[in-house]
N, C-alpha and C positions, 0 to 999 in steps of 0.2 A: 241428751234432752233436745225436741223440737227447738228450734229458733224462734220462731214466728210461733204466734198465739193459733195461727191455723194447724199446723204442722201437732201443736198441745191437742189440739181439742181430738182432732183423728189418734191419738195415742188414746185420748180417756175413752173415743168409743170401742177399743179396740179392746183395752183393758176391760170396761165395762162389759165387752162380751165374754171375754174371759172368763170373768170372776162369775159369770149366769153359766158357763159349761162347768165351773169345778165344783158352783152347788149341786148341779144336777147331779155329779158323780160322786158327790161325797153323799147323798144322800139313797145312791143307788148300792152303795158301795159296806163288805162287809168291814168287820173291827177288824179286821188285820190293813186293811188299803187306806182307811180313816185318814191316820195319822198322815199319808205320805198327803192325800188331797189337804188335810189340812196347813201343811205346808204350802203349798200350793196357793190357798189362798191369802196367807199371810205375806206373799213374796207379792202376789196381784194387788192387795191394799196397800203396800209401803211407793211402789210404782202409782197406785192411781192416785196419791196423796202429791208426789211431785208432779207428776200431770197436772192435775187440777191446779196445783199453786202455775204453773205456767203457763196454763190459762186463763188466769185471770191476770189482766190488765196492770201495769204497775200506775200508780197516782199518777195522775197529768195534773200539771202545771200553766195555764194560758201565756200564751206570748206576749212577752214585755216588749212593746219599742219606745224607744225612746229620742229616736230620729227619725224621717223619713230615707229611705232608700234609692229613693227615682233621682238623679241629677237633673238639676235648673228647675228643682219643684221648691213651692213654698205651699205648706198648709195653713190656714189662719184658721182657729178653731176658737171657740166662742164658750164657757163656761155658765154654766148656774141658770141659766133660760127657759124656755124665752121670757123675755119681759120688755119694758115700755116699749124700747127701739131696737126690737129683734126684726119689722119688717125695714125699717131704715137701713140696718146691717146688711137685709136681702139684696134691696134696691141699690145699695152703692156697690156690691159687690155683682148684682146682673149689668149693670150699667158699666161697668169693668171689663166685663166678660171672663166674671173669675166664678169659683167656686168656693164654700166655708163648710165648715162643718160643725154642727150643733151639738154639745157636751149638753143633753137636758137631763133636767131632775122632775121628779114625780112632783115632789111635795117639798118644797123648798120657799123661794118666794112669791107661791103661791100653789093654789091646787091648780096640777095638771090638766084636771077632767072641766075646769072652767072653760064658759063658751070663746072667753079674750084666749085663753091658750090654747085648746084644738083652734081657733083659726088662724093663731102665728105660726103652731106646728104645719098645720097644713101650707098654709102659703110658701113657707121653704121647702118641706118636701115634694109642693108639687112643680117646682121650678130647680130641680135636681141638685140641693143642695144635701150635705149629708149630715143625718139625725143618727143622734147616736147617745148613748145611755151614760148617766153622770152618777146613777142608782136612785132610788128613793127621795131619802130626806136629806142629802148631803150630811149622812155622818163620818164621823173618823175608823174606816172600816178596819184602820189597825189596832183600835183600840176592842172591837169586838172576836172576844173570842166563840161565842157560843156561834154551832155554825145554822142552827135554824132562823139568828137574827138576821146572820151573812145573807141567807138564802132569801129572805124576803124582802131584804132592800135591793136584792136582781132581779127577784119576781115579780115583785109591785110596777115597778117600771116596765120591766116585757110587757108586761099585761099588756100596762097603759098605751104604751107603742103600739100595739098590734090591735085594741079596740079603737082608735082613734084612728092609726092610720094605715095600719092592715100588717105592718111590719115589726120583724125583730131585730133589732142590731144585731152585725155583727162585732160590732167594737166599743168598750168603755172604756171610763177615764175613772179614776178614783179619785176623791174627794180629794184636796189638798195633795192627793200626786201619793198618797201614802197608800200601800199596800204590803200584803202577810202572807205566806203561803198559803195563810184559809182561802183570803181575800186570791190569789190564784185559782187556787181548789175550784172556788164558788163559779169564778168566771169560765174557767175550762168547761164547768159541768152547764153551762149558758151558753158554749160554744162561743166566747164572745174573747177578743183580743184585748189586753191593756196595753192602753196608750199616755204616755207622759209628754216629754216636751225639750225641746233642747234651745228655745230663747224665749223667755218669760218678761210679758211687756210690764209686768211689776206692779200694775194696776190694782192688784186685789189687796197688797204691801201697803199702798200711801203712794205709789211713784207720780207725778207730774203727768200729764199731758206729754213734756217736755222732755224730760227724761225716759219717758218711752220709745219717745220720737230717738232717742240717741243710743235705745238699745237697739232698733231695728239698723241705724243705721252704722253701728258697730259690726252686725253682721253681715253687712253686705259690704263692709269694708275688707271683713275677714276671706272674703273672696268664696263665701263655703258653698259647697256643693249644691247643698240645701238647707230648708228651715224648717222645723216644727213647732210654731208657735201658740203661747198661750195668753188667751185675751180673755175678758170676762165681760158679756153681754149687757151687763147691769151696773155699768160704769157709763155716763152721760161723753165724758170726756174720750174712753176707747173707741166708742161706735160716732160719733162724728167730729172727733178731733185725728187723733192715732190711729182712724184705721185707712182714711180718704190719702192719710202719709202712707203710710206702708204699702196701701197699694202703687201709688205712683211711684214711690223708690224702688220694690221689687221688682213689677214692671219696667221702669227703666234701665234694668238691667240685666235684662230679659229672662226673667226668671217669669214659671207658670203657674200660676194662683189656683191651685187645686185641691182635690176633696182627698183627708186622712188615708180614706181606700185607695186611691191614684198616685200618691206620693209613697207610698208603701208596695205599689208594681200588683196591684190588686186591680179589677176590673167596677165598675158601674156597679156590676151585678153582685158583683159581691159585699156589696155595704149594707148590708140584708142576707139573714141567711132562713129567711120565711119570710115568703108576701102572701096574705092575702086578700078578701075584702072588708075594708073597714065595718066594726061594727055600729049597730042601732043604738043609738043612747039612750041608755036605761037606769032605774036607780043605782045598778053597783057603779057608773060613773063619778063615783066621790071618792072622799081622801078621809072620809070619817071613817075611826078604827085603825087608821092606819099609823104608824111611827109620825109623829112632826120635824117639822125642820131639827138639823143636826141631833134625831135620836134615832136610838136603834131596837 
């Protein structure tokens, strides 16, 4: 049996021609030769049955990371957004000379297609920060099993992405970090990577100000390679307490404050796997009809 699904496909046209010369001959053919052609083609169907299974693709699964891979990188990546002090988050982190990257939701704490949220979307992306999909309404996508709902808490946000700002992620983050081979399934078929987190500043828990400040800097006692961190945008205390720390601590220990894509050995280009022009705002710019916050 072919290896490669190319290697399948030239078997089925090969058979397929086959099995079109033994109709010809079994049809040209008297009752004593019948029987031998119809052999013949019973031996061409059992063959183009394995063929085909071998050409068809086995399930794909989206890639899981759950740390960065680039040495002396740190990502800070931002949950549940934008909201109130998503351009404050921008501004401490250009003023840094760092990069972050934005986990948004469609329809969460608030509609996406609002004029206050296409203009924080844009402001980050157009100062090369990296926007990336957190799904729809923030639900528990392991608790969904049906896969048309999976599907369109990935599709409501592509849209959104791509009418607003021309773009499609390539990468998401599942709600609460929880995911299902559906929830794979769904993302593979979005061509879109899942991304989790390997030091959680504990913000979205109850954690302090304070106690964040002492998980950041647990890790960078740990000497570790790198960080993959999780912070949630819509904490007053994360975005101008914990995060003006983390940058100076990671910084100071020359670690490079970069974007999901870049700490994963992935290029600019690639935090996008479709650009094009932003669309005209029109009435489908709403969030009516659509799942609300944590439903599916």
């Amino acid at each position: 049996m072919p290896s490669t699904p190319e290697g399948a496909l030239c078997m089925v046209s090969a058979l397929l021609s086959t099995s079109f010369l033994l109709s010809f001959l079994f049809r040209q053919a008297g009752p004593a030769s019948k029987k031998s052609v119809m052999g013949g083609l019973a031996l061409v169907a059992s063959k183009f049955t394995a063929a085909s299974a071998a050409a068809i693709p086995r399930q794909r699964l989206a890639n899981v990371f759950k740390s960065c891979t680039v040495p002396n990188t740190v990502a800070l990546t931002f949950d549940d957004g934008p909201y109130i002090w998503h351009k404050g988050i921008v501004d401490m982190l250009d003023a840094a000379g760092a990069k972050g990257t934005f986990f948004m939701n469609g329809y969460n704490y608030g509609c996406v297609y609002s004029n206050e949220t296409v203009d924080q979307m844009e402001y980050s992306y157009s100062r090369g920060h990296q926007i990336a999909s957190h799904t729809w309404g923030h639900a528990h996508l392991s608790d969904i099993l049906d896969e048309a709902q999976m599907e369109r808490q990935f599709e409501l946000s592509d849209t959104a992405f791509s009418k607003i700002l021309g773009v499609v992620p390539t990468f998401m983050r599942p709600p609460y970090g929880e995911y299902s081979d559906l929830v794979l399934k769904v993302a593979a078929d979005h061509n879109q990577n899942v991304i989790i987190w390997d030091v959680d500043s504990g913000d979205s828990v109850g954690a302090t100000a304070e106690q964040s400040k002492q998980t950041y800097l647990a890790a960078v006692d740990s000497k570790a390679s790198n960080v993959l961190t999780l912070n949630h945008e819509t904490h007053q205390s994360s975005a101008e307490d914990v995060l003006p720390f983390a940058i100076k601590t990671f910084q100071a220990k020359g670690y490079r404050l970069v974007t999901v894509a870049e700490c994963l050995g992935y290029k600019a280009r690639d935090m996008y796997q479709r650009k094009t022009k932003p669309a005209v705002r029109d009435d489908t710019w709403t969030c009516d009809g659509t799942p609300g916050p944590g439903q599916s």
